[in-house]
C-alpha positions as CSV (number, residue, x, y, z in Angstrom):
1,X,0.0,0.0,0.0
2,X,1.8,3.0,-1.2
3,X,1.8,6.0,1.6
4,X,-0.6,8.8,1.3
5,X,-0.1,12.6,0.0
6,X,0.9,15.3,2.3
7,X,0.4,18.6,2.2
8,X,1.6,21.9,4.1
9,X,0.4,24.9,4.9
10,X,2.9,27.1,5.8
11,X,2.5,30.8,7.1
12,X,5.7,32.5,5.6
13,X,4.8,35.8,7.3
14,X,4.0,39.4,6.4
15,X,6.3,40.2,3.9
16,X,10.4,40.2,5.1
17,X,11.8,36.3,4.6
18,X,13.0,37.5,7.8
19,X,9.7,36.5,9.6
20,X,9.8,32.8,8.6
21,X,9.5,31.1,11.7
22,X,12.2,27.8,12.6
23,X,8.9,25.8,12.2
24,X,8.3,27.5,8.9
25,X,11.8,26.5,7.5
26,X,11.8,23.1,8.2
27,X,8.6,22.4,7.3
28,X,9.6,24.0,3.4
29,X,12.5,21.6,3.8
30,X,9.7,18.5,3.9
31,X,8.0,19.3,0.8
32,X,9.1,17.9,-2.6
33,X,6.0,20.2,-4.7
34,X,5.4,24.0,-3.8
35,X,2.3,24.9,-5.3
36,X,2.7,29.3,-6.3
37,X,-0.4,30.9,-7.0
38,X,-0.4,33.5,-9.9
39,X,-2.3,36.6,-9.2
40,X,-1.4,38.3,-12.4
41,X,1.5,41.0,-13.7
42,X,1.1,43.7,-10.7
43,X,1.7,41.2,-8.2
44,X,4.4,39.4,-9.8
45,X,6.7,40.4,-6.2
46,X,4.1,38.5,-4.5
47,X,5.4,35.4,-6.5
48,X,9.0,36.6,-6.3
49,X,9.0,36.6,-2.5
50,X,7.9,33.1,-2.4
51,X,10.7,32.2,-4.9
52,X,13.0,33.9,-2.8
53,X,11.9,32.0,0.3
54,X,12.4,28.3,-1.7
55,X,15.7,29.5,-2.7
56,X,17.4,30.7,0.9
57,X,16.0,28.7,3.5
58,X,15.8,25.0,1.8
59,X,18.4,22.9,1.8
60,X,20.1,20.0,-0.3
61,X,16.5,19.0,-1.4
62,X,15.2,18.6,-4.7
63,X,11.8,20.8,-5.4
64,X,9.7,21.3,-7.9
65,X,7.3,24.6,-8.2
66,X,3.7,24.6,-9.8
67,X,2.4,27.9,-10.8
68,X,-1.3,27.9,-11.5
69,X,-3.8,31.1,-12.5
70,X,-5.8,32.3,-8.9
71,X,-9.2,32.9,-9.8
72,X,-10.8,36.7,-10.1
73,X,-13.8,36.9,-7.6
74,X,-16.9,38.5,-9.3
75,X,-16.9,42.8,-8.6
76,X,-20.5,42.9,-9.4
77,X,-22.7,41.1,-6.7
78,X,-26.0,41.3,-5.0
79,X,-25.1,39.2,-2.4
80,X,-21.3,38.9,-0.7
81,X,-21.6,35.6,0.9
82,X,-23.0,34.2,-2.3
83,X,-20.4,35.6,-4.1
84,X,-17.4,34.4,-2.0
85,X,-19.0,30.8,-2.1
86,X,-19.0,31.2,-6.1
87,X,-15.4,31.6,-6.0
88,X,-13.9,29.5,-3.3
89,X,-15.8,27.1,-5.5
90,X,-13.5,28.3,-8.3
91,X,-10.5,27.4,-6.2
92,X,-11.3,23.7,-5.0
93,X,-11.7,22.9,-8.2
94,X,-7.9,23.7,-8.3
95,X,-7.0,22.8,-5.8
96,X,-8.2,19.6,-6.1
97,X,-6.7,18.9,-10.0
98,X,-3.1,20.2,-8.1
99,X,-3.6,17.5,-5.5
100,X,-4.4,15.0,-8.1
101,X,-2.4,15.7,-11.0
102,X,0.4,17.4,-9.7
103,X,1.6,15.4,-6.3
104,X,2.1,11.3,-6.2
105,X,1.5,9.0,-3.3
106,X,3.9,9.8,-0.8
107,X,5.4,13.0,-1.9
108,X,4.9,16.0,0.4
109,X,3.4,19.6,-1.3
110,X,3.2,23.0,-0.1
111,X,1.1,26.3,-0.2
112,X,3.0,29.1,1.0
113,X,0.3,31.6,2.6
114,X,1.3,35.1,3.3
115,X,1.1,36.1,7.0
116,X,-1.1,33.3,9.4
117,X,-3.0,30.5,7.3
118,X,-5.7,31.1,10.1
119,X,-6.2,35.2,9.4
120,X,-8.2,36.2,7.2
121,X,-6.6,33.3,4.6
122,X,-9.6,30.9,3.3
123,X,-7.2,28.2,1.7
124,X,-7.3,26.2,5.2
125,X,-11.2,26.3,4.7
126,X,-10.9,24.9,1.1
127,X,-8.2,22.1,1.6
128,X,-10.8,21.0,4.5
129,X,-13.5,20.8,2.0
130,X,-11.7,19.0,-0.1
131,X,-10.2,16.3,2.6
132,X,-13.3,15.9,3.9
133,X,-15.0,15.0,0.2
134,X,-12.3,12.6,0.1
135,X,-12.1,12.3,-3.7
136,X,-8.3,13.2,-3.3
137,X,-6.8,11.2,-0.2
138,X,-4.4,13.2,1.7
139,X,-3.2,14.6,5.0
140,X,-2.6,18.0,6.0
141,X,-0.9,20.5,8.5
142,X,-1.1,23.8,9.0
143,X,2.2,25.7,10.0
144,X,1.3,29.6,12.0
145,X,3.4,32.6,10.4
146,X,3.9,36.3,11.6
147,X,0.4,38.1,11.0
148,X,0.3,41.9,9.5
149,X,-1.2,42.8,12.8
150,X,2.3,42.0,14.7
151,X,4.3,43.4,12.2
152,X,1.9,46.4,12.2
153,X,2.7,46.8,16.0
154,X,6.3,46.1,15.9
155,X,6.6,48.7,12.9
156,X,4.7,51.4,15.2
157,X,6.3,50.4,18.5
158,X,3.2,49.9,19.9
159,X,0.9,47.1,22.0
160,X,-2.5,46.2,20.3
161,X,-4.4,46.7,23.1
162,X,-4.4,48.8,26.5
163,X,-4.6,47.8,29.4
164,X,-7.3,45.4,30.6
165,X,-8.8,46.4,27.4
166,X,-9.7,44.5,24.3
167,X,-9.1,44.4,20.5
168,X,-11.7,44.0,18.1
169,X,-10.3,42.2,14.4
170,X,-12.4,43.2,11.3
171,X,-12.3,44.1,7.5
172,X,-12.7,47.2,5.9
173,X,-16.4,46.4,5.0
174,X,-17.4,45.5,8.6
175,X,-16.2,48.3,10.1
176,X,-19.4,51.0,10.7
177,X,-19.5,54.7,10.4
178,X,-18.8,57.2,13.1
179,X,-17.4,56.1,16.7
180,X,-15.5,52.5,16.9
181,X,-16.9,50.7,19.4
182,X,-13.8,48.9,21.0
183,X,-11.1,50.5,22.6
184,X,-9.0,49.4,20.0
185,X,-10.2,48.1,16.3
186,X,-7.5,46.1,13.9
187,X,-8.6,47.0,10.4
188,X,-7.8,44.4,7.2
189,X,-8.9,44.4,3.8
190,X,-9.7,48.2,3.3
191,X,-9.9,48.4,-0.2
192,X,-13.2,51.3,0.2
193,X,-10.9,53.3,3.1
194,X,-13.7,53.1,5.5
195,X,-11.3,54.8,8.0
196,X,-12.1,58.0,6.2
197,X,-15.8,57.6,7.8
198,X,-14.2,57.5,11.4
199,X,-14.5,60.3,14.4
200,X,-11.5,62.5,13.5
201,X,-10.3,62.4,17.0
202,X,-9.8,58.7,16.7
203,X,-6.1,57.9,16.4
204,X,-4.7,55.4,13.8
205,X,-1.8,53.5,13.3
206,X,-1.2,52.6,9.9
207,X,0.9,50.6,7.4
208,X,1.5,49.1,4.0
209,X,3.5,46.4,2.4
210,X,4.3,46.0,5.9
211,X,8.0,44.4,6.1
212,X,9.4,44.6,2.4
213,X,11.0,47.6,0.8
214,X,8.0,49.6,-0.3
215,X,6.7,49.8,3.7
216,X,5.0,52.8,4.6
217,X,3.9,53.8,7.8
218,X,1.7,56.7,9.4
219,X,0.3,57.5,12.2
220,X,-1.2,60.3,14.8
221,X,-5.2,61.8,15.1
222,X,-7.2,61.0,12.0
223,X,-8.4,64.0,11.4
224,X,-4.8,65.2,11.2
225,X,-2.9,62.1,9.0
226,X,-6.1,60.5,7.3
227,X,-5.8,62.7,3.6
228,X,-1.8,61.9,4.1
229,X,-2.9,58.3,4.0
230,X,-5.5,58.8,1.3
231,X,-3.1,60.3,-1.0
232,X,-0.4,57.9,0.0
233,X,-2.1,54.6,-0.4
234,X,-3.4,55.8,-3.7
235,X,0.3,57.0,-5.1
236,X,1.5,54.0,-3.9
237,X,-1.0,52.0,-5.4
238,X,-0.8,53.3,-8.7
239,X,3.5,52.9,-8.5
240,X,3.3,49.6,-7.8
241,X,0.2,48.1,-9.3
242,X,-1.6,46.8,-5.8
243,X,-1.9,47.8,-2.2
244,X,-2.1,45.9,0.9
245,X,-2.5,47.8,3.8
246,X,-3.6,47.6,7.7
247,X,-4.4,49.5,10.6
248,X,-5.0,50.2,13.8
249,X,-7.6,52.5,14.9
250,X,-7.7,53.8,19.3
251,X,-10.4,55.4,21.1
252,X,-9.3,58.9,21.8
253,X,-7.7,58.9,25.5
């Protein structure tokens, strides 16, 4: 009976190779396949930083990369869930032809996921699908990586939360006009700049392309920086072809 599939996934931080984790390198040193999603010309650093990963922290092991074209999720929607169902649809179909083409019985294979495979990352969600259908037979194991948030906090020099106080995780789209309602509110997946709806006196912390060489940071009242990051993200954005940013917004004190 030949030994089953295995497959990794392996949080390989927020963007500096520097934040691979001891865990992280040896797992990349297990797998024989690393599977390097494609998401198009303007995020061809995405891909590179991967590559670059491979290259410096594996060792006297023979690997093979498979590139495959990441699906588009629909802009025009009625419904969001609905929407987000259609594509992660699009994706374990895939995922699933990767598995079953592209890795034999007994070899090991890899997704490297940018920051935490548990964070706002639905490929953990989709491999689980997929195990649990069963019509590919495999095992799996998921590998933690530095989050944006950290790297956000370390970048500012700051602690996520005060005191015997909490911190509220949410996305851009979540997050509702006017006062926060947490002390402190982590902020992901912006791409409407819903901080620009927030009480001015509400401070913010905020940063892009957190850890590689294009990082920007800003931070003071809103109604002081928030234009500054408005024009920022957007010059920075159109330079480089994308934008991944997050922030930290504080009750005022």
């Amino acid at each position: 009976m030949s030994a089953p599939r295995q497959l990794l996934l392996i949080g390989i931080g927020a963007g500096d190779p520097d934040y691979l984790t001891m865990q992280a390198a040896a797992a990349l040193n297990r797998a024989d396949v690393f599977f390097i999603q494609d998401k198009g010309r303007d995020k061809q650093a995405l891909r590179a930083l991967r590559t670059q990963i491979c290259e410096r922290f594996i060792t006297d092991r023979d690997y093979r990369m498979v590139a495959f074209d990441y699906p588009v999720r629909a802009k025009e929607f009625s419904d969001y869930k609905a929407n987000v169902a259609d594509w992660h649809a699009d994706i374990e179909a895939i995922y699933t032809r990767l598995l079953r083409d592209e890795l034999a019985d007994g070899q090991c294979g890899a997704f490297l996921i940018w920051g935490d495979p548990a964070l706002y990352d639905s490929t953990m969600r989709i491999i689980e699908s997929i195990h649990a259908r069963g019509d590919v037979a495999f095992d799996y194991e998921i590998i933690p990586g530095i989050t944006a948030i950290q790297a956000l906090a370390a970048k500012h020099r700051i602690a996520l939360n005060r005191i015997g106080e909490p911190v509220h995780i949410t996305t851009g789209r979540k997050l509702p006009a006017g006062a926060i309602e947490a002390d402190s509110v982590v902020v992901m997946l912006d791409g409407e700049q819903a901080f620009t709806r927030i009480d001015p006196d509400t401070e913010i912390f905020w940063g892009a392309y957190l850890g590689t060489p294009d990082e920007v940071l800003i931070a003071g009242r809103l109604g002081d920086v928030r234009d500054r990051i408005v024009q920022t993200r957007e010059a920075a954005r159109q330079r480089i072809g994308w934008i991944m940013d997050t922030y930290l917004l504080r009750k005022p004190r």
